[in-house]
C-alpha positions as CSV (number, residue, x, y, z in Angstrom):
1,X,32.8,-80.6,-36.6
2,X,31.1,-77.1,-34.6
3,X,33.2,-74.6,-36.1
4,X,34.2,-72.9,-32.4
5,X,37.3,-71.2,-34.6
6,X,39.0,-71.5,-37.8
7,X,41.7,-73.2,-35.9
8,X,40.0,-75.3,-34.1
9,X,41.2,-79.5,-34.9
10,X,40.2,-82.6,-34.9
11,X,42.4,-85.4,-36.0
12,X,45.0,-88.3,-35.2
13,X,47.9,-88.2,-32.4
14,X,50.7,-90.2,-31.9
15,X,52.1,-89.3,-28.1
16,X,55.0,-90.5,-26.4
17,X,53.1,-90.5,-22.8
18,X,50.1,-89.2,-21.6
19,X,51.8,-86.5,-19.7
20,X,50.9,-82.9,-20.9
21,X,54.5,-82.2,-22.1
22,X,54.9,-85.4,-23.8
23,X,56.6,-85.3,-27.2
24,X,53.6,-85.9,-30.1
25,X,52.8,-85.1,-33.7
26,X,49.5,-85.0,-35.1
27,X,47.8,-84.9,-38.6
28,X,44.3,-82.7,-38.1
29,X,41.3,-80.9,-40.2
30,X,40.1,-77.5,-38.9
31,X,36.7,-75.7,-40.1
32,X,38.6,-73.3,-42.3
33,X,42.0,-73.4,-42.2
34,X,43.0,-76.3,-43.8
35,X,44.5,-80.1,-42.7
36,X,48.1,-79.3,-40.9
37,X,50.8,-81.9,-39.5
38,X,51.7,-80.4,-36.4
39,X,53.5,-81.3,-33.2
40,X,55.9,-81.2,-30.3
41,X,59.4,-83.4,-31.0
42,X,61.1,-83.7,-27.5
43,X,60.1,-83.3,-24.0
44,X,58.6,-80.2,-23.0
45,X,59.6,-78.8,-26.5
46,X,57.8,-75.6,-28.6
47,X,54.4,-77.5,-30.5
48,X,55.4,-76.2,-33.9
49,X,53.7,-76.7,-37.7
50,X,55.5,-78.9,-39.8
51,X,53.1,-79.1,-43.3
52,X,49.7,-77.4,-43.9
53,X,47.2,-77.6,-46.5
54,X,45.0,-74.8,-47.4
55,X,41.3,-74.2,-48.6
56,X,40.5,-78.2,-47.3
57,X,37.7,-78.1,-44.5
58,X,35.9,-80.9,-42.2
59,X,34.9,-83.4,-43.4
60,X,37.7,-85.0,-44.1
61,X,39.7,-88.4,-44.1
62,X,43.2,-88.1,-42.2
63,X,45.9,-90.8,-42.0
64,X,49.4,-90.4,-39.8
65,X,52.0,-92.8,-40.6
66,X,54.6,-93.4,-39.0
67,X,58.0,-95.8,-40.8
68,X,60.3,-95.7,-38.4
69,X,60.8,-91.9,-37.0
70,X,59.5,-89.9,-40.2
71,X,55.8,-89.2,-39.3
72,X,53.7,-88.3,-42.7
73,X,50.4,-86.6,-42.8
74,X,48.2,-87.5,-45.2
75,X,43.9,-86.5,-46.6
76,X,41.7,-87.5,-48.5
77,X,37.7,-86.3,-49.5
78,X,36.4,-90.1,-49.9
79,X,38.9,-92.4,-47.9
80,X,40.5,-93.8,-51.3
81,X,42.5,-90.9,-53.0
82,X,45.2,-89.8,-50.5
83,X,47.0,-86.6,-50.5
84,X,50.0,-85.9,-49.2
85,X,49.9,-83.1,-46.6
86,X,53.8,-83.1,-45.4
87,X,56.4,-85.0,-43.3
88,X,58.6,-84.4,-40.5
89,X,61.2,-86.7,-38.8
90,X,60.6,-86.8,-34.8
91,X,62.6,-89.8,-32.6
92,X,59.8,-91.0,-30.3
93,X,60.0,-94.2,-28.3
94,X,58.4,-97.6,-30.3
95,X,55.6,-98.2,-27.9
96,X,53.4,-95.0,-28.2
97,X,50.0,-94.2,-27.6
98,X,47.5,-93.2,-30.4
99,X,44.3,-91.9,-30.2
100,X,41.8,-88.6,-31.4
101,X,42.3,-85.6,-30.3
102,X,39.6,-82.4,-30.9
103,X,40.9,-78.8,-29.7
104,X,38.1,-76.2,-29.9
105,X,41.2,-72.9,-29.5
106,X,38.3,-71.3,-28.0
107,X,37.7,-71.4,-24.0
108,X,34.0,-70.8,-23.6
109,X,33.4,-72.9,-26.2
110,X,33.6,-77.3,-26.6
111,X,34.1,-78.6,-30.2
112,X,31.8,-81.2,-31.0
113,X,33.4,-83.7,-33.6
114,X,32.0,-86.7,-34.7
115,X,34.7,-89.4,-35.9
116,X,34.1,-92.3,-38.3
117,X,36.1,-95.2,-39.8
118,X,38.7,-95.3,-37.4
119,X,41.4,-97.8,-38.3
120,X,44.6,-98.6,-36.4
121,X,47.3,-100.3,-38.2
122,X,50.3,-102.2,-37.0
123,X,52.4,-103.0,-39.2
């Protein structure tokens, strides 16, 4: 992950829509900053921070799980030892769309991440 600021992410979303306003949470690393559960729970709604963990940097294994509406952040250094980063409750519709998201917080910069072991699991 370039470090283009300490706040720049790279991690999992869950989105209502596609639309820029859509409602979303998502469970990211940053280069210095930590892993954060973040996200935006209605409609055109303030993006706020739900859970943070500090002194944690790329690389990094992240995992957002959703049971229902509680949406739970989780890390790990190796992809077998998970740590819980936080939860937050958030009703978004059944079908959503996942995907990666990167965020550099820095206009003249991009943010080059490279992602690995993606699962998706339906349960």
């Amino acid at each position: 992950m370039d470090n283009t600021s300490s706040w720049a992410k790279a991690g999992v979303m869950i989105r209502e829509t596609l639309n820029p306003e859509s409602s979303h949470l998502i469970a990211f690393v940053t280069p210095s900053e930590g892993v954060a559960l973040q996200g935006r729970k209605t409609k055109f709604g303030q993006s706020e921070g739900f859970a943070q963990t500090h002194k944690i940097s790329a690389p990094r294994w992240i995992k957002l799980e959703r049971k229902g509406n509680t949406f739970t952040a989780f890390q790990s250094e190796d992809g077998q030892h998970w740590m819980l980063v936080g939860s937050t409750t958030a009703e978004l519709a059944s079908n959503v769309k996942i995907g990666l998201a990167v965020c550099s917080h820095n206009e003249d910069k991009f943010c080059n991440v490279l992602f690995k072991n993606v699962i998706i699991n339906q349960n």
